[in-house]
SEMARDO-200829 format. One record per residue: x, y, z of N, C-alpha, C in turn. Coordinates in steps of 0.001 Angstrom, whole numbers, plus 524288, in hexadecimal, padded with zeros to 5 digits. Layout:
BEGIN
XYZXYZXYZ;...
//
This chain:
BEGIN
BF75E309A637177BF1F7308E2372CEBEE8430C8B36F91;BEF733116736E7ABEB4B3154A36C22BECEA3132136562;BF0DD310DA3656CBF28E30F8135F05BEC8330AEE35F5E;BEC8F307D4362F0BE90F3041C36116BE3EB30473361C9;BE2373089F364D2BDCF630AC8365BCBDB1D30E77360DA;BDF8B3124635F76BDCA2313DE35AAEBDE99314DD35552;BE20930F283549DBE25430E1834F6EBE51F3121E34D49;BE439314473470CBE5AA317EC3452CBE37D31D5734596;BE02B31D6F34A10BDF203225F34CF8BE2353243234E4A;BE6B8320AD350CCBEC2D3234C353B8BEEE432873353B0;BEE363285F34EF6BF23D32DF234DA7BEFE1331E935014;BEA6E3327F34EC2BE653337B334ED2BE4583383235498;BE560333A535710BE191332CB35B50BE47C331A03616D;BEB443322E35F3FBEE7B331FF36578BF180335F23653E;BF3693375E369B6BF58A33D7036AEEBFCC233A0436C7C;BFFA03394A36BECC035D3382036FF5C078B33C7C370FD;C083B33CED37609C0C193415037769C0FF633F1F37A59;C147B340BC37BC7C179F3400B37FD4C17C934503383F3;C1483344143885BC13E23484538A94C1A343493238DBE;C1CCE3471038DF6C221F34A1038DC7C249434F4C38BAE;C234634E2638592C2409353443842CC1F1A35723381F6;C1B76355153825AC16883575F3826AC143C3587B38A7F;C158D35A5B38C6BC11FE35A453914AC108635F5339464;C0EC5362933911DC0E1A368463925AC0837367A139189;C059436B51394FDBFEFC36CE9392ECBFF4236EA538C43;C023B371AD38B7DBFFEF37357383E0BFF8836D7838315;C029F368E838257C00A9363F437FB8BFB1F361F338064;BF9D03617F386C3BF584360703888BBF078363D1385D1;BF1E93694C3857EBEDCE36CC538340BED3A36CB937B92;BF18336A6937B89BF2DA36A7537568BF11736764372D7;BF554362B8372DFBF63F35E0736ECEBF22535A2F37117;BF08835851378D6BEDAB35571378FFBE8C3356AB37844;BE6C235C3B37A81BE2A635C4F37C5EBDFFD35DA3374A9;BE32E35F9A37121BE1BB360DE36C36BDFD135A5336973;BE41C3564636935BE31B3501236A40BE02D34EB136B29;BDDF5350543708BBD7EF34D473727EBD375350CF370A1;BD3D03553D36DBBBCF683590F36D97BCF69356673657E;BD17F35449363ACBD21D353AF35E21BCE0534E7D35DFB;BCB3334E7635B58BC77A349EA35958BCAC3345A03548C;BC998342493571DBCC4133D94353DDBC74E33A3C3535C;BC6173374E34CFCBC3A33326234D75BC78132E5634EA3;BC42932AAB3516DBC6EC32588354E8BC2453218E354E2;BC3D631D8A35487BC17E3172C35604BBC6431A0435AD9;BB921316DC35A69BB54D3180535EE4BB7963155236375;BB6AC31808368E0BBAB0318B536D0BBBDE53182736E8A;BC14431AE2369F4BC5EF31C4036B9CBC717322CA36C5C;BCAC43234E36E39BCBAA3295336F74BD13F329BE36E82;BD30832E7E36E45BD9763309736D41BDD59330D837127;BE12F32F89370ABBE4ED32EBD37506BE96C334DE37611;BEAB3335BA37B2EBEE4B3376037AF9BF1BB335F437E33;BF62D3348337B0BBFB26331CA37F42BFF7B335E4380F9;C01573365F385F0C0470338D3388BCC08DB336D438A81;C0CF73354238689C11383323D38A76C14073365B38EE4;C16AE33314392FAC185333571395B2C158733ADA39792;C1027339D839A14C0D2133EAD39B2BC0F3D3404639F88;C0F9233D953A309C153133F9D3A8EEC15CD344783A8FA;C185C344473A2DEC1BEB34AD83A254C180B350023A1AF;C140334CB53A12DC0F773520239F7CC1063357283A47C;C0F8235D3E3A33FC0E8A35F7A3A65DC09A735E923AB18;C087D360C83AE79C039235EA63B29FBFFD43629B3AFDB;C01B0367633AC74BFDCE369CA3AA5CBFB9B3676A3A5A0;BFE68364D03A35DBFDA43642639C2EBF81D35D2139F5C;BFC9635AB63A42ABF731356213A770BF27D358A73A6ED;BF2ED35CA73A984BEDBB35EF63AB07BE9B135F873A68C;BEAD03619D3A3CFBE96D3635E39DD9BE90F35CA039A53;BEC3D35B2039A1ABEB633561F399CDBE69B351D739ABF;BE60D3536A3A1F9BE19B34F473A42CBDCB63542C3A296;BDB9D357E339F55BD7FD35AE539EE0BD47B358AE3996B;BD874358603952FBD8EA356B939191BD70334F3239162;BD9CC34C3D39576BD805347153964ABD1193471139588;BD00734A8439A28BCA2B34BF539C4CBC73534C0639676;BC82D3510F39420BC4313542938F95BC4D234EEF38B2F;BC91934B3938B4DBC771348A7384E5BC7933426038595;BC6963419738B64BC60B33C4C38CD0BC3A733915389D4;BBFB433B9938673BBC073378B3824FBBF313353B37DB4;BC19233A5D37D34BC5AE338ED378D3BCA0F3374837765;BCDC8338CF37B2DBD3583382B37B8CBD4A83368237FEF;BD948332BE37E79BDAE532EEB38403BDF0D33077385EF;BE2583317938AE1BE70E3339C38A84BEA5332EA338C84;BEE7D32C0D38B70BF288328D638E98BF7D932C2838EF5;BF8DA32C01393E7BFDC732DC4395A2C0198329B0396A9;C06C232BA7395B4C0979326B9397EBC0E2832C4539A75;C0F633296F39FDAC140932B763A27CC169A329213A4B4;C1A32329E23A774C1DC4327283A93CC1D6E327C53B117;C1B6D32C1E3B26DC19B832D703B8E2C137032F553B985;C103632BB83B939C0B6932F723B88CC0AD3331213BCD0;C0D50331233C1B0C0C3E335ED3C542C0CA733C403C43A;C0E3533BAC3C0F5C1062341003BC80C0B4C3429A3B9C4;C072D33FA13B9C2C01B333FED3B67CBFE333425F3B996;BFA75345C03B907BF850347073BCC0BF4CA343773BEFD;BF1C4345B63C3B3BEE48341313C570BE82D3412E3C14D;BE3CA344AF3BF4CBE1AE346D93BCA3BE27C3433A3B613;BE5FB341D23B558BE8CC3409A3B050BE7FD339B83B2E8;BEC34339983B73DBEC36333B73B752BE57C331683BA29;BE371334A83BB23BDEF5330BB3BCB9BDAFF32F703B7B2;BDA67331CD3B49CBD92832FF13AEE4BDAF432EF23AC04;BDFA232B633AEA4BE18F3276B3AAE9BE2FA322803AD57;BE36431D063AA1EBE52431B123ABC6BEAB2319803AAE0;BED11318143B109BF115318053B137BF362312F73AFB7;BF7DE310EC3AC62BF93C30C293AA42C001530D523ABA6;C00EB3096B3AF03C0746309E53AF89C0939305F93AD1C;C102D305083AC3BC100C302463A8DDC16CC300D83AAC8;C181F2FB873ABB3C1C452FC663AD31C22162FE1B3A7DF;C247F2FD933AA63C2ADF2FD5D3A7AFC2A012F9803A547;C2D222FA5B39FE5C2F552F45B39C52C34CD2F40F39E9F;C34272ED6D39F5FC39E12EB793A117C3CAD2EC3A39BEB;C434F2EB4939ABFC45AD2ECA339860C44472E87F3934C;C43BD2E2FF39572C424B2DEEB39227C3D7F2E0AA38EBA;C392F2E23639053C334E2E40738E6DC35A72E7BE38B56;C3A862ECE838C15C39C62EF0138950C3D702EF4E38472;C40B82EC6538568C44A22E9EA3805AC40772E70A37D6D;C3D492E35E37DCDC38772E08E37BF6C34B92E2D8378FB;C32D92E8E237AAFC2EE12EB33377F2C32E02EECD37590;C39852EE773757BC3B3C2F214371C1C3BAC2F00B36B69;C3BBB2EBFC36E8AC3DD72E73C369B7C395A2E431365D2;C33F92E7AA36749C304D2E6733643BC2E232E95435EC6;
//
């Protein structure tokens, strides 16, 4: 999705992490919050992404710091998380966002999209 929103902006203009092995506050204070504080030209309204797989694993401190960071660059930067228990997310975090569940691929669906 951010490939097709901003073109060959992509590179300059998405953050992706695996908060698995990224999920400490220094990342949050570091790599994202440095990310959303960096000026990028972009398409008119669009803004910069930062993706969080598996945010679950995040610390509740590095969340915290996190939903602080959401707040200060909302104009600019978009965050999508993906996890696997978002009860694990804080509440603060999940109410400014929306939530998209998504079921299981049956085995057929996923032999199908392997084989593409």
């Amino acid at each position: 999705m951010a490939r097709a929103l901003l073109g060959d902006a992509y590179k300059e203009a998405v953050l992706e992490l695996n908060a698995s092995n990224d999920r400490g506050i220094d990342v949050v204070r570091n790599r994202i919050k440095m990310f959303a504080q960096k000026k990028v030209t972009l398409p008119p309204g669009r803004q910069k992404f930062v993706i969080l797989d598996e945010a679950d694993s995040m610390t509740e401190g590095a969340q915290q710091a996190l939903r602080r960071t959401m707040e200060i660059f909302s104009r600019t930067t978009r965050f999508a998380l993906a996890c696997n228990d978002s009860s694990k997310i804080i509440e603060p975090i999940q109410s400014r966002c929306a939530v998209l569940r998504y079921a299981k691929l049956t085995p057929v669906q996923l032999m199908a999209r392997l084989l593409q």
